[in-house]
C-alpha positions as CSV (number, residue, x, y, z in Angstrom):
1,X,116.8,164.2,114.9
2,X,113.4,164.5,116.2
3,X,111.1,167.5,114.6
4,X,107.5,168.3,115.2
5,X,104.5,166.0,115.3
6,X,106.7,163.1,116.4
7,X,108.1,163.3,113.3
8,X,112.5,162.8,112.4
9,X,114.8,162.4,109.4
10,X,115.8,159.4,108.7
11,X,119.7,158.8,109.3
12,X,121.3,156.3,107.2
13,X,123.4,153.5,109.1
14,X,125.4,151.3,108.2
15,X,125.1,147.5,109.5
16,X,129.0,147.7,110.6
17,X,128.3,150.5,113.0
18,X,127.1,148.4,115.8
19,X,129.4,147.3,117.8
20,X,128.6,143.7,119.4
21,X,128.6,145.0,123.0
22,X,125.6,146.9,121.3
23,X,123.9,143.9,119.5
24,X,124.1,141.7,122.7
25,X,122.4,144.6,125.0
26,X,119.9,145.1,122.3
27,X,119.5,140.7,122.4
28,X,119.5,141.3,126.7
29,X,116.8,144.3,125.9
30,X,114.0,143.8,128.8
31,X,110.0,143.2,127.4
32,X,108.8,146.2,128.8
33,X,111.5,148.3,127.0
34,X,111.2,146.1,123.7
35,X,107.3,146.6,124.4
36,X,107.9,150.3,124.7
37,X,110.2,150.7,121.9
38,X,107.6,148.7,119.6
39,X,104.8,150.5,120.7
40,X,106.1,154.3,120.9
41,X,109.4,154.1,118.2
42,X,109.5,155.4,114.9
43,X,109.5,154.3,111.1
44,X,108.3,154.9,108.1
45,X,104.7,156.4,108.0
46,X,103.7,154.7,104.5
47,X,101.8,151.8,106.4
48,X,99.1,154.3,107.6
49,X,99.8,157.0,104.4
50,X,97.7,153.7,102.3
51,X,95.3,153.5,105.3
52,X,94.5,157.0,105.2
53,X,93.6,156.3,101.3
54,X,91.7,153.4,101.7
55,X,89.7,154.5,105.0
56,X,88.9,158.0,103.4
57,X,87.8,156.8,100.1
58,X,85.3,154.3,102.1
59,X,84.0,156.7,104.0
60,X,83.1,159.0,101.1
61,X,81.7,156.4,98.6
62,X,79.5,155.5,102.0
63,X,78.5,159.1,101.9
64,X,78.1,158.8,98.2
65,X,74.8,155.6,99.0
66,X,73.3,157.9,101.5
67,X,73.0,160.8,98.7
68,X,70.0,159.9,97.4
69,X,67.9,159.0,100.6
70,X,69.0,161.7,102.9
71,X,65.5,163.2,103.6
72,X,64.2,159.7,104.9
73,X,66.9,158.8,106.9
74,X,68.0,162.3,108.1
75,X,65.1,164.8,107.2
76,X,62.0,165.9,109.9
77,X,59.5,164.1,107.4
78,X,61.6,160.7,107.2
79,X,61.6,157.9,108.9
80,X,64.1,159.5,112.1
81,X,62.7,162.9,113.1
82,X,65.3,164.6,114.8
83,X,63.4,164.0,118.3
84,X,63.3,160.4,117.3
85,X,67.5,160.6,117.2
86,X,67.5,161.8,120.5
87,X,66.1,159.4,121.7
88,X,67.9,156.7,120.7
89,X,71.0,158.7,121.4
90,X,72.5,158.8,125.0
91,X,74.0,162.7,125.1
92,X,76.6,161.4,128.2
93,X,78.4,158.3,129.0
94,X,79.1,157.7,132.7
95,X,83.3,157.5,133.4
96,X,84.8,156.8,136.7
97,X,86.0,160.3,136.7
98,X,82.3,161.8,136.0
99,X,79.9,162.2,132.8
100,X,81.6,163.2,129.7
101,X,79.1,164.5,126.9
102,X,79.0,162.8,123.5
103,X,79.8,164.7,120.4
104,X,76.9,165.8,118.3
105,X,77.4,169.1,116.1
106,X,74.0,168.9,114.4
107,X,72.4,168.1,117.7
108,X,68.4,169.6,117.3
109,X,68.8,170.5,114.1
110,X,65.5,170.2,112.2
111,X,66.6,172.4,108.8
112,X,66.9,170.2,106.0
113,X,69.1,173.1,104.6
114,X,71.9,173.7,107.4
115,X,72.5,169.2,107.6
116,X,72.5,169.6,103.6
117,X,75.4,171.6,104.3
118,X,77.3,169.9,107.2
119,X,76.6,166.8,105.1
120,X,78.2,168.1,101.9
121,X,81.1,169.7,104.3
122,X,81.6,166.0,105.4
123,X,82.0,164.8,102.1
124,X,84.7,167.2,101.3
125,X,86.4,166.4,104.2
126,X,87.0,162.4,103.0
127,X,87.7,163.2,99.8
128,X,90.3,165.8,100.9
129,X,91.7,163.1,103.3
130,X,91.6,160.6,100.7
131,X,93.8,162.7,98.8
132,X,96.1,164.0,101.3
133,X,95.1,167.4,101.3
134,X,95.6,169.5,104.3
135,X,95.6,166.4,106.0
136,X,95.7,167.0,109.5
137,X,92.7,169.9,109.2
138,X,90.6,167.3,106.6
139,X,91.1,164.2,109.1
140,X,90.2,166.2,112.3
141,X,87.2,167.7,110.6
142,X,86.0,164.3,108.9
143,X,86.3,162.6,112.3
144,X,84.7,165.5,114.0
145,X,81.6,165.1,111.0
146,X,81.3,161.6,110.9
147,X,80.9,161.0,114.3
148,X,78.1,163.5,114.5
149,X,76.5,162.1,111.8
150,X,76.6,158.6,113.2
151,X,74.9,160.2,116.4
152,X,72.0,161.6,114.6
153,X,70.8,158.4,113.5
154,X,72.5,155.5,115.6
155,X,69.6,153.4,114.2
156,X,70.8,152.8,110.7
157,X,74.4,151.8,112.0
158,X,76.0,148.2,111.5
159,X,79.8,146.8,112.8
160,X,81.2,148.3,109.8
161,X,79.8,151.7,110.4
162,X,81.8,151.7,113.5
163,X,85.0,150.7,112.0
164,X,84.6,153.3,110.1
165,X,84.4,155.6,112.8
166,X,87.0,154.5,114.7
167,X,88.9,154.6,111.7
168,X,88.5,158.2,111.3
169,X,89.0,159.2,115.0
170,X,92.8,157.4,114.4
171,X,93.4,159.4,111.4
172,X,92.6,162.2,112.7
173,X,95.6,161.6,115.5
174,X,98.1,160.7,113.9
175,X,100.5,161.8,111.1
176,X,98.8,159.7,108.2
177,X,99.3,162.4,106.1
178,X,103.2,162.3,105.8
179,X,103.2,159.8,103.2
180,X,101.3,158.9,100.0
181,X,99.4,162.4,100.0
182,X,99.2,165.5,97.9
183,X,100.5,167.3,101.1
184,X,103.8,165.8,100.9
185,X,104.3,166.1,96.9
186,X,104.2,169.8,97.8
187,X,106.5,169.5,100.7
188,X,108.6,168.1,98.3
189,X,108.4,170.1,95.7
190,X,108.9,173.4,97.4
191,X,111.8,171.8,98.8
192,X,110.6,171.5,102.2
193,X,111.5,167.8,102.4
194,X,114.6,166.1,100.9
195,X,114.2,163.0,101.4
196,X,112.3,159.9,103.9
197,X,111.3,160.8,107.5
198,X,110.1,158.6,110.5
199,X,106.8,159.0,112.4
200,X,105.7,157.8,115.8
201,X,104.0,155.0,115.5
202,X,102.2,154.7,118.1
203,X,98.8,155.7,116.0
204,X,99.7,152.8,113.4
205,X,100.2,150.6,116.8
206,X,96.4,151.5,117.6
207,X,95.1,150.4,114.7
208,X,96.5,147.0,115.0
209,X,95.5,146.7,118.6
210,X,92.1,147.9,117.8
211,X,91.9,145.1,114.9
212,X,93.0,142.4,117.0
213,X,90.4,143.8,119.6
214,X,87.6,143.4,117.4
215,X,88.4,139.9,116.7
216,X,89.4,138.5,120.0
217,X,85.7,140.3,121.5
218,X,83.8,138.6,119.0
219,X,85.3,135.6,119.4
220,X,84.7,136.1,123.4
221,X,80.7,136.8,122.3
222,X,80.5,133.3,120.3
223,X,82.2,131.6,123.3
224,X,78.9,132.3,125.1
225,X,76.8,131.6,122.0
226,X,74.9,128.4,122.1
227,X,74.7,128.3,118.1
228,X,78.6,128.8,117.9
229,X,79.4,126.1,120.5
230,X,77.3,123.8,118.8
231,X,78.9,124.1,115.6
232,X,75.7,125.6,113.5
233,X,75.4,129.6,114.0
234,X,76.3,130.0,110.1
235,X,73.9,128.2,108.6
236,X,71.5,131.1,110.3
237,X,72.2,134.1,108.1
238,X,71.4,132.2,104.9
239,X,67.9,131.9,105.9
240,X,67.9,135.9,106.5
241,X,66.6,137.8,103.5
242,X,68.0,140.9,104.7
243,X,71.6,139.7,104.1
244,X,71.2,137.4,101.3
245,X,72.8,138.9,98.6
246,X,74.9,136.4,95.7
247,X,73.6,132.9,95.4
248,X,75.5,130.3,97.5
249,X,76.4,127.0,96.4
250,X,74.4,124.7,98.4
251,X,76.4,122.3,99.9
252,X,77.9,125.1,102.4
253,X,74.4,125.6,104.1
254,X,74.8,121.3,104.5
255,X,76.4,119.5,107.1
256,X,78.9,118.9,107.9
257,X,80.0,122.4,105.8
258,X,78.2,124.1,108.6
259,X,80.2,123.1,111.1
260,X,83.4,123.7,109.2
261,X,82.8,126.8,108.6
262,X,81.3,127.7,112.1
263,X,84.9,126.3,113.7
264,X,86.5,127.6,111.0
265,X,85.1,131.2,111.3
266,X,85.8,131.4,115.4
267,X,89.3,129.5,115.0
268,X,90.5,132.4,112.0
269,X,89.2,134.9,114.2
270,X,91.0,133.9,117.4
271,X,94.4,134.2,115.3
272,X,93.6,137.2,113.7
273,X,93.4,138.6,117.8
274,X,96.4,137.0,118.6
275,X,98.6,135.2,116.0
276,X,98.4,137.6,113.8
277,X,101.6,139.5,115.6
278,X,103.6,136.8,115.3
279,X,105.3,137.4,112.3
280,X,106.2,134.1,110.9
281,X,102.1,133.4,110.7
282,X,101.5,137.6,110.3
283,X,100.6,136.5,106.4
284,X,98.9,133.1,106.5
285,X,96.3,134.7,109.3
286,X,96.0,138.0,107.5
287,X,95.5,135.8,104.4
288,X,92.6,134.0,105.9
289,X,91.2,137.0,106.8
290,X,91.0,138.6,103.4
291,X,89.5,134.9,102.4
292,X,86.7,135.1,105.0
293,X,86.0,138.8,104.2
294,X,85.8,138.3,100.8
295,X,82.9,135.6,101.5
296,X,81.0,137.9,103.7
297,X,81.8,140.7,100.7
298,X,80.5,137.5,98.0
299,X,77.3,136.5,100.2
300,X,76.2,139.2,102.7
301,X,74.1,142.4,102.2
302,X,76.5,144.2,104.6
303,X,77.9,147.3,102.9
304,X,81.5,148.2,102.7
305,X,81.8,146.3,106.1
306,X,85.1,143.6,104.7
307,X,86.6,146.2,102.8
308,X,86.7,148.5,105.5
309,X,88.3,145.5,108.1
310,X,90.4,144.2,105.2
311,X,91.9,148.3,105.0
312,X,92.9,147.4,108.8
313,X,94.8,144.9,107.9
314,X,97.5,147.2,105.9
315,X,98.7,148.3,109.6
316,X,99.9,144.8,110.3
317,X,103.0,145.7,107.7
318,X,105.5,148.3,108.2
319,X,106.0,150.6,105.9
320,X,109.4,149.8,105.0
321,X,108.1,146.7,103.9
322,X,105.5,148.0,102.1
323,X,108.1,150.1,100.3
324,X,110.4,147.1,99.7
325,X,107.3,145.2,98.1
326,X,106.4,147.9,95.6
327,X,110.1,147.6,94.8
328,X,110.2,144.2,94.0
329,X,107.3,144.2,92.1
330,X,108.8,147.1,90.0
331,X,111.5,144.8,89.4
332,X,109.8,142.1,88.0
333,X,107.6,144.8,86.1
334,X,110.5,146.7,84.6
335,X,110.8,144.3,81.4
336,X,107.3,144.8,80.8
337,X,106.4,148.0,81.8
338,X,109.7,149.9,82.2
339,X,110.6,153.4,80.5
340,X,113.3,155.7,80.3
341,X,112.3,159.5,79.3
342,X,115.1,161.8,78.2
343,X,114.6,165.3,78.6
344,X,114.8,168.1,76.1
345,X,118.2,169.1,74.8
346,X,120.3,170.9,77.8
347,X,117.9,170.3,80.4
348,X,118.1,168.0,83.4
349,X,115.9,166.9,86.5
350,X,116.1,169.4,89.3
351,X,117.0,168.4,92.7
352,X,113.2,169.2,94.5
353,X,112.0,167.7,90.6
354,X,113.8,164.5,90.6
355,X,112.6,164.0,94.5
356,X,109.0,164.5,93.1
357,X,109.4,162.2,90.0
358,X,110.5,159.6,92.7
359,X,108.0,160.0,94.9
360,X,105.1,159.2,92.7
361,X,106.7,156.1,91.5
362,X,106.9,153.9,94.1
363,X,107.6,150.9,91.7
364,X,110.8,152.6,90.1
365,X,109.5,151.6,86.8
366,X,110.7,155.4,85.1
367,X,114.4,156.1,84.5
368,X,115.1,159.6,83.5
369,X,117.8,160.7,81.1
370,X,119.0,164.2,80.6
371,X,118.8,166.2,77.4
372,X,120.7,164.3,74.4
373,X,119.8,164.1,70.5
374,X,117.7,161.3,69.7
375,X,116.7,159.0,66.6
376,X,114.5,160.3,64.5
377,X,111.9,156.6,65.1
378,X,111.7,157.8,68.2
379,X,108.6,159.9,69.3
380,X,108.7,163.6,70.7
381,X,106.4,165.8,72.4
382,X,106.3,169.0,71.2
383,X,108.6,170.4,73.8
384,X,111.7,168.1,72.9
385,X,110.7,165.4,75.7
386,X,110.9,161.7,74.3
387,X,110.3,158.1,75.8
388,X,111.2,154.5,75.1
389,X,109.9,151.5,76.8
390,X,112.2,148.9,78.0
391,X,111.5,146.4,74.8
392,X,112.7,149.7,72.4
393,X,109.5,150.7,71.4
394,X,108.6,154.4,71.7
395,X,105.6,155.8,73.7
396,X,104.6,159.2,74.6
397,X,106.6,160.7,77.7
398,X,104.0,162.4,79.7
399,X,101.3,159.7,79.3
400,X,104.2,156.7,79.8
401,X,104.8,158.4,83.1
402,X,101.4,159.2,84.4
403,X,100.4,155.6,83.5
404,X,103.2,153.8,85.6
405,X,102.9,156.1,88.9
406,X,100.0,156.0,90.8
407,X,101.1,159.4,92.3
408,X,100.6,161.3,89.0
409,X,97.2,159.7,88.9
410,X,95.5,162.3,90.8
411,X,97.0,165.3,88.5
412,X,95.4,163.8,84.9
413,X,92.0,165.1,86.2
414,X,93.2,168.7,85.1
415,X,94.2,168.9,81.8
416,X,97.5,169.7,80.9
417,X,98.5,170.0,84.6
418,X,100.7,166.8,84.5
419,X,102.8,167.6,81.5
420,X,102.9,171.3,83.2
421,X,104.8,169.5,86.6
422,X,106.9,167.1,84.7
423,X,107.9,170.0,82.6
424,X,108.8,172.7,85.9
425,X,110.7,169.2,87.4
426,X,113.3,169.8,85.2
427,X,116.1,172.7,84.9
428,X,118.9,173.9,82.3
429,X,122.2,172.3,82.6
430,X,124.9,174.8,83.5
């Protein structure tokens, strides 16, 4: 059942419900319909839940390295006046259907004091949509923020300063906020939610598009690039001081390295435009991806840039199987990491608490037990709450918990909130 935002309950099926008149239309099913159904269906919103973390959480430690230079790069004595900006920045872009302005909320302003603000209002904005809080207000007013920002001073941009703005404009349009945020912890416990729901995807779709876009244009750029045709356009940005940044092993500025590496580079990034949705080669393209990346990362002065194309990359996976992989890794973590907490004497996980408890462990790596008397070797928290690890040695309850889900991360900041949630998750047995 469909509900608002695009968003619907997942029903359970089972396999044996489809009849084979069903399979075989769904075999016959025309492109444009499959195309359609890929492109516009719905499933699990956890793929773009971790791209919300990972996009949000870039853009505010980018925020974070402009901190202590703002007056040169943004104040009326540094280096970009605000008449300077406006120069540089073009106010419309010309559309077939007539000018449309660009987006600028600090446009003319020249008061250190009012872009302090907006700046710090920014920063709040990522770190609120890094943690899932008010999602769909934080997103919309980060992307609304950054891209003014970015329009202030176009001069100081790079490529990765525009991922990162496209980035931002995506979450701020779709539902990244229905999974692996704050916002739905609440949902949950309040008993709002009971279980998984399914998004639209079609924002996730986007960000895969928009990847393989990036890749597929640059490798149309280097077509027409005399250095890349001939096989020696990387030995270049070695000899750029600007970029250097680790030391390089010298043979890869040799030949014939060069060349393998120049091929290499333009023949990864033509598959990571176009192989990269074929599934069967999805993780040996995505792989080399993450390998070149974390080169550029290794060698290159170019902040933040691989992390924030390798964060695209997560959109490439579903989020059921995203799900089923922090499963499996739970299960082969369980012998080493798994715990079982009992709860105090009469008391038992609530309905909305046991949904919560769940939700913050995506590795299933806590059982819970209700209230039972216990060995005296075992150890107790003052409130009657005990924990044993899987090989039979105790361990604190609260603490085991918060250590082996990355949801209850988030909560040890405040002391004593944690052991306050585990403790409300839990009601008397009748």
């Amino acid at each position: 059942m469909a509900g608002k935002g695009g968003e619907r309950k997942v029903a359970k099926v089972s396999p044996a419900a489809k009849s084979p008149q069903a399979e075989s239309l769904e075999a016959d099913e025309p492109i444009l319909r499959s195309l359609d159904r890929w492109w516009f269906g719905y499933g699990s919103p956890t793929s773009l839940g971790i791209f919300r973390i990972c996009i949000a959480t870039l853009v505010f430690l980018n925020l974070l390295t402009l901190t202590g230079d703002l007056r040169w790069w943004y104040g009326e004595n540094g280096f970009v006046p605000a008449w300077v900006g406006q120069v540089w920045f073009v106010p419309r872009v010309a559309t077939p259907l007539g000018d449309i302005p660009k987006l600028d909320l600090i446009s003319g302003v020249t008061d250190f004091r009012i872009f302090l603000a907006f700046f710090a209002f920014t920063c709040v904005a990522a770190f609120a949509t890094a943690l899932g809080l008010f999602t769909r207000y934080a997103a919309f007013a980060l992307a609304l923020c950054l891209v003014s920002l970015h329009h202030r001073n176009p001069i100081i941009l790079h490529g990765g300063d525009t991922a990162m703005r496209i980035a931002v404009l995506y979450l701020a349009v779709s539902p990244s906020g229905r999974a692996c945020s704050l916002d739905r912890l609440f949902r949950l416990r309040r008993g709002e939610e009971d279980g998984p729901v399914e998004v639209s995807l079609w924002g996730q779709r986007l960000v895969q598009f928009n990847t393989a876009l990036i890749y597929f244009t640059t490798v149309w750029a280097k077509w027409f690039g005399t250095r890349w045709l001939d096989g020696t356009a990387t030995w270049y940005p070695a000899r750029l001081a600007e970029f250097q940044r680790f030391p390089v092993p010298g043979f890869m500025n040799d030949l014939p390295m060069v060349y393998l590496t120049t091929y290499g580079t333009v023949l990864l990034e033509f598959s990571l435009g176009t192989l990269v949705f074929f599934r069967p080669l999805r993780k040996y393209v995505l792989f080399g991806g993450v390998m070149l990346h974390a080169f550029i990362e290794y060698s290159m002065n170019v902040p933040f840039f691989s992390y924030l194309m390798v964060s695209y990359y997560v959109c490439f996976y579903d989020g059921e199987e995203i799900a089923g992989f922090f499963r499996r890794l739970g299960e082969r973590l369980r012998p080493l990491a798994g715990l079982e907490v009992t709860l105090p004497t009469n008391r038992r996980l609530s309905p909305t608490g046991e949904r919560f408890l769940a939700a913050i462990d995506p590795m299933g790596l806590v059982r819970y037990l209700p209230g039972a008397a216990l060995p005296s070797t075992e150890e107790k928290a003052r409130d009657g709450w005990s924990a044993l690890k899987d090989n039979g040695k105790p361990a604190h309850p609260f603490r085991g918990v918060a250590y082996r889900a990355p949801g209850a991360w988030v909560f040890l900041v405040v002391p004593g909130l944690w052991r306050r949630l585990m403790t409300t998750s839990t009601e008397a047995v009748s």
